[in-house]
C-alpha positions as CSV (number, residue, x, y, z in Angstrom):
1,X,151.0,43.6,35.3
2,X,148.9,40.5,35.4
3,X,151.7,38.2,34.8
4,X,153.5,39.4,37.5
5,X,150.7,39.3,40.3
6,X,150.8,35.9,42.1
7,X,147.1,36.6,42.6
8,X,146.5,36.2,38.5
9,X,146.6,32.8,36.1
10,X,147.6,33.3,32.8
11,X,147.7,31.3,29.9
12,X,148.7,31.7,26.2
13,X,147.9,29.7,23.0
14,X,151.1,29.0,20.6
15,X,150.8,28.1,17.3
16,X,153.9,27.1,15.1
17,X,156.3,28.5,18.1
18,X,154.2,31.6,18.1
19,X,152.2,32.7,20.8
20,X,148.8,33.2,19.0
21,X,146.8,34.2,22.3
22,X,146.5,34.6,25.5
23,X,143.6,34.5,28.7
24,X,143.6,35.5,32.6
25,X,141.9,34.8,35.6
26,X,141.5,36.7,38.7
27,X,142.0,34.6,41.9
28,X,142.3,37.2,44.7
29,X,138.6,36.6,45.9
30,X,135.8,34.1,46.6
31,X,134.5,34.6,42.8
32,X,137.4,34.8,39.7
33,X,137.1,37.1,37.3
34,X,137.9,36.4,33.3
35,X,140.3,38.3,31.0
36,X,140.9,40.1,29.6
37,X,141.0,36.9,26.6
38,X,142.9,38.2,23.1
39,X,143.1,36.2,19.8
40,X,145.5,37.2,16.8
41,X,143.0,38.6,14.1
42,X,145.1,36.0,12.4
43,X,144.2,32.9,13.4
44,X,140.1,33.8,14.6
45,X,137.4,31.4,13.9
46,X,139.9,28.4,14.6
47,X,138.8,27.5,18.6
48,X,141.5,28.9,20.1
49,X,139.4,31.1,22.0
50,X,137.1,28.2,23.3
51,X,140.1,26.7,24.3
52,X,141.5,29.3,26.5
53,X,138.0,30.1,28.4
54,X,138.2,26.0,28.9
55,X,141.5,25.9,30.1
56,X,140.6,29.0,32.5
57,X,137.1,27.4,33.5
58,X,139.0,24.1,34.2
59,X,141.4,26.2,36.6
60,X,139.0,27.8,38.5
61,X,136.8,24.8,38.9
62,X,140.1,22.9,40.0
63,X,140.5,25.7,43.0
64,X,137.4,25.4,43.9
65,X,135.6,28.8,43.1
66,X,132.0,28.8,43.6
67,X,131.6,31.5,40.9
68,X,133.3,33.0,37.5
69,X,132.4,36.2,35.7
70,X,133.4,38.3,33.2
71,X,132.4,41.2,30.2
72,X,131.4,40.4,27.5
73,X,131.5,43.1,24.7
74,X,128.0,43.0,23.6
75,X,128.3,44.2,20.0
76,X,130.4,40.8,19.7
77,X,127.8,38.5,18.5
78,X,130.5,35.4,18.4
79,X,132.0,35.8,21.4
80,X,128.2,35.9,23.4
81,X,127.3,32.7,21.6
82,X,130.3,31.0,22.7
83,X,130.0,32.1,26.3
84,X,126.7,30.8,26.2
85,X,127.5,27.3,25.1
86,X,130.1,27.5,27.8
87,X,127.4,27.6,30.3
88,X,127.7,31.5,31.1
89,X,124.3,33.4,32.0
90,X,123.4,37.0,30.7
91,X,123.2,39.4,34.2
92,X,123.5,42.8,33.2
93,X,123.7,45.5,30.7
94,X,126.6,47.6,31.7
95,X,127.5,51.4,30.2
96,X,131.0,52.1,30.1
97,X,131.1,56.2,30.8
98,X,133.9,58.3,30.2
99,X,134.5,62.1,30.6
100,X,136.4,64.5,32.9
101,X,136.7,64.0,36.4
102,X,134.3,66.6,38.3
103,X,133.7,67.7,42.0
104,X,129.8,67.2,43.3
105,X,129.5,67.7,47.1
106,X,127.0,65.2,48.8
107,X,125.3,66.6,51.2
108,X,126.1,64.6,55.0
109,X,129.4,62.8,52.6
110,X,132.7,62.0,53.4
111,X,135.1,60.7,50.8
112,X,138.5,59.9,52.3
113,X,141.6,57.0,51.4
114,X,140.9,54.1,52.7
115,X,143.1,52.1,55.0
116,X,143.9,48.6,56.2
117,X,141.5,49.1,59.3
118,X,138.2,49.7,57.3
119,X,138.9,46.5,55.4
120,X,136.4,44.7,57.5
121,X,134.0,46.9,57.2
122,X,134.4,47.5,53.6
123,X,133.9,43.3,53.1
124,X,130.6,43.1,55.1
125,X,129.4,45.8,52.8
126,X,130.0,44.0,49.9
127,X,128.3,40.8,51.1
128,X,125.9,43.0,51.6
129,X,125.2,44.1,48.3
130,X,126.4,41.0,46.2
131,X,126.6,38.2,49.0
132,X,130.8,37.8,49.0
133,X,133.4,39.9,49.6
134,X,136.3,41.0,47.1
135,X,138.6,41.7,50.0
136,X,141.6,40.4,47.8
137,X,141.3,43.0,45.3
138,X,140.4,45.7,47.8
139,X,143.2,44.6,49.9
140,X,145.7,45.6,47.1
141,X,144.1,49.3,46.0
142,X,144.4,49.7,49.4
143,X,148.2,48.6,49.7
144,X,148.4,50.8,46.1
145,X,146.6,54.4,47.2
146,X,143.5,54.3,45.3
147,X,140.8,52.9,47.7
148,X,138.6,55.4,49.3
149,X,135.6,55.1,51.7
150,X,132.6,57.6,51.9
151,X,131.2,57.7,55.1
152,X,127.4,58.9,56.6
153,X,127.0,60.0,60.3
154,X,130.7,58.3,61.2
155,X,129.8,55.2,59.4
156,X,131.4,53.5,56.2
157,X,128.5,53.5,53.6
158,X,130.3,52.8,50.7
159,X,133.6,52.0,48.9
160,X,135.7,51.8,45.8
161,X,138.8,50.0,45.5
162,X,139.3,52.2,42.0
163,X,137.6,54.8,40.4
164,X,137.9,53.3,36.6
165,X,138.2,50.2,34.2
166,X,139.7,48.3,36.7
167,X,138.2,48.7,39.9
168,X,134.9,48.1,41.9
169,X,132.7,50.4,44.1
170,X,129.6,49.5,46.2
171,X,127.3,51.4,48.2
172,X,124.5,51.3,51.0
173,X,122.6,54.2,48.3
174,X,123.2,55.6,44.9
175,X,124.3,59.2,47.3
176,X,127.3,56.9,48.8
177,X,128.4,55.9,44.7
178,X,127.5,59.8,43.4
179,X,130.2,60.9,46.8
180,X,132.6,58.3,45.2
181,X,132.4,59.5,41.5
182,X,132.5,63.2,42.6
183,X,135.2,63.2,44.5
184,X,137.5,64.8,42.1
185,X,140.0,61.6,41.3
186,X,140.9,61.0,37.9
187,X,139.1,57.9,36.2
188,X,141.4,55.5,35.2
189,X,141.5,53.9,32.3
190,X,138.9,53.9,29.8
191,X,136.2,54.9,32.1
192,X,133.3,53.7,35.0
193,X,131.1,50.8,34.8
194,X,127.6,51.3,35.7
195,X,124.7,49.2,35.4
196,X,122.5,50.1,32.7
197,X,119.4,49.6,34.7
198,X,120.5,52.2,37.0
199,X,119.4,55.2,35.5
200,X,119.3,57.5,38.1
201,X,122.9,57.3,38.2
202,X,123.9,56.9,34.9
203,X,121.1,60.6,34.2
204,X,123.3,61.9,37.0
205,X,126.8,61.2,35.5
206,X,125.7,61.9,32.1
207,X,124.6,65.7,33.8
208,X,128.2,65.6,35.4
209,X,129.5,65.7,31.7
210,X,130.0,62.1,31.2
211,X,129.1,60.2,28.4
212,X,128.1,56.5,27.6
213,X,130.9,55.0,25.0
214,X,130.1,51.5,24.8
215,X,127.7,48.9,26.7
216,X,129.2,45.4,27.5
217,X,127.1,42.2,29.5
218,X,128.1,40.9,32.7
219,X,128.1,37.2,32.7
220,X,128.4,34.6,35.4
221,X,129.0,31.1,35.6
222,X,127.8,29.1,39.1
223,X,127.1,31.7,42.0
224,X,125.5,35.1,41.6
225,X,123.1,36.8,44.3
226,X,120.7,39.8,43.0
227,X,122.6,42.4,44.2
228,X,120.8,44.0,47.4
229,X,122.6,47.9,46.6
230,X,123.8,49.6,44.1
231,X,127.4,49.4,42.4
232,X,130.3,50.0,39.7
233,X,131.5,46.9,38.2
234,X,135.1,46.2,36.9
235,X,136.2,45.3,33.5
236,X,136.2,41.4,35.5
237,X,133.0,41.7,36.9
């Protein structure tokens, strides 16, 4: 899928005529997103690794992004240390959540798909909350189905481009996210990811039947803003 998005870099590692690993990079908005990275169990511990998040860092410094990010699994000791050295900082502690998907009404809440028109509005509210937009990506969930909007008093308060691994949500209030999640569609891939820190939201999904499966660290190199509202993160950032 990523190989075939113009919107995605790629880049593999060959060893010997054999492609030994491989790295990503997100470019459809202001700040590129990392990964996923992968390493033959073969051939770890020999650089190969450093070498891709170099050759990915170069790229993105090259195009000019103000900002990269990316997961880090944070029972991987090794890979944190090297991140590190590469000049990434420590954000947040993230739970990955996985269960059923469940219907919760929010009182005043309206989920519904989003289209091309709320784009705009959809971007300011992300600057809002982490001081840039992701229109890119948002732009394609829209173009692909799985963007919806929840809206308060005939108002956009909140967005996600896709609930699951590989999407993004933000919201005015932690109501706006809880309309998002409980709107009945499926979560795809392995799962949401919420801020740790957040634990009213996290106690609420765990009551929704959800569970916490692993915790990774968001990491960012160059700029990041405190975010100003609550939010679901993708496996990028």
């Amino acid at each position: 899928m990523l190989i075939s998005h113009p919107g995605f870099y790629g880049v593999v590692a060959e060893s010997d005529g054999k492609i030994v690993g491989s790295n990503f990079l997100d470019e459809r908005s202001l700040i590129a997103g990392v990964g996923p990275i992968t390493i033959d169990p073969e051939v770890q511990n020999r650089s190969i690794g450093r070498k891709l998040m170099l050759d990915v860092m170069d790229r993105a410094a090259q195009k000019g992004f103000p900002g990269v990010r990316l997961h880090q699994a944070t029972y991987h000791n090794r890979s944190l240390g090297l991140y590190s050295k590469l000049g990434f900082e420590i954000r947040e502690l993230v739970s990955n959540v996985q269960g059923p998907a469940f219907e919760a009404q929010i009182e005043g809440s309206r989920v519904r798909p989003a289209a091309e028109s709320d784009l705009e509005v959809c971007n300011r509210l992300c600057r809002w909350v982490h001081g840039h937009d992701r229109g890119g990506e948002l732009q394609d969930a829209i173009g692909q189905g799985t963007a919806k909007v929840v809206e308060r008093s005939g108002r956009i308060t909140g967005y996600t481009s896709i609930l699951g691994f590989l999407g993004h949500s933000v919201g005015e209030t932690n109501e706006d996210l809880k309309a998002l999640i409980g709107s009945g569609t499926e979560f795809m891939g392995p799962g949401l990811l919420l801020p740790s820190r957040n634990g009213e939201l996290l106690r609420w999904c765990m009551e929704h039947g959800l569970r916490i499966n692993q915790p990774l660290t968001l990491m960012t190199l160059g700029l990041y803003n405190e975010p100003a509202g609550p939010y679901l993160t993708s496996v990028l950032y």
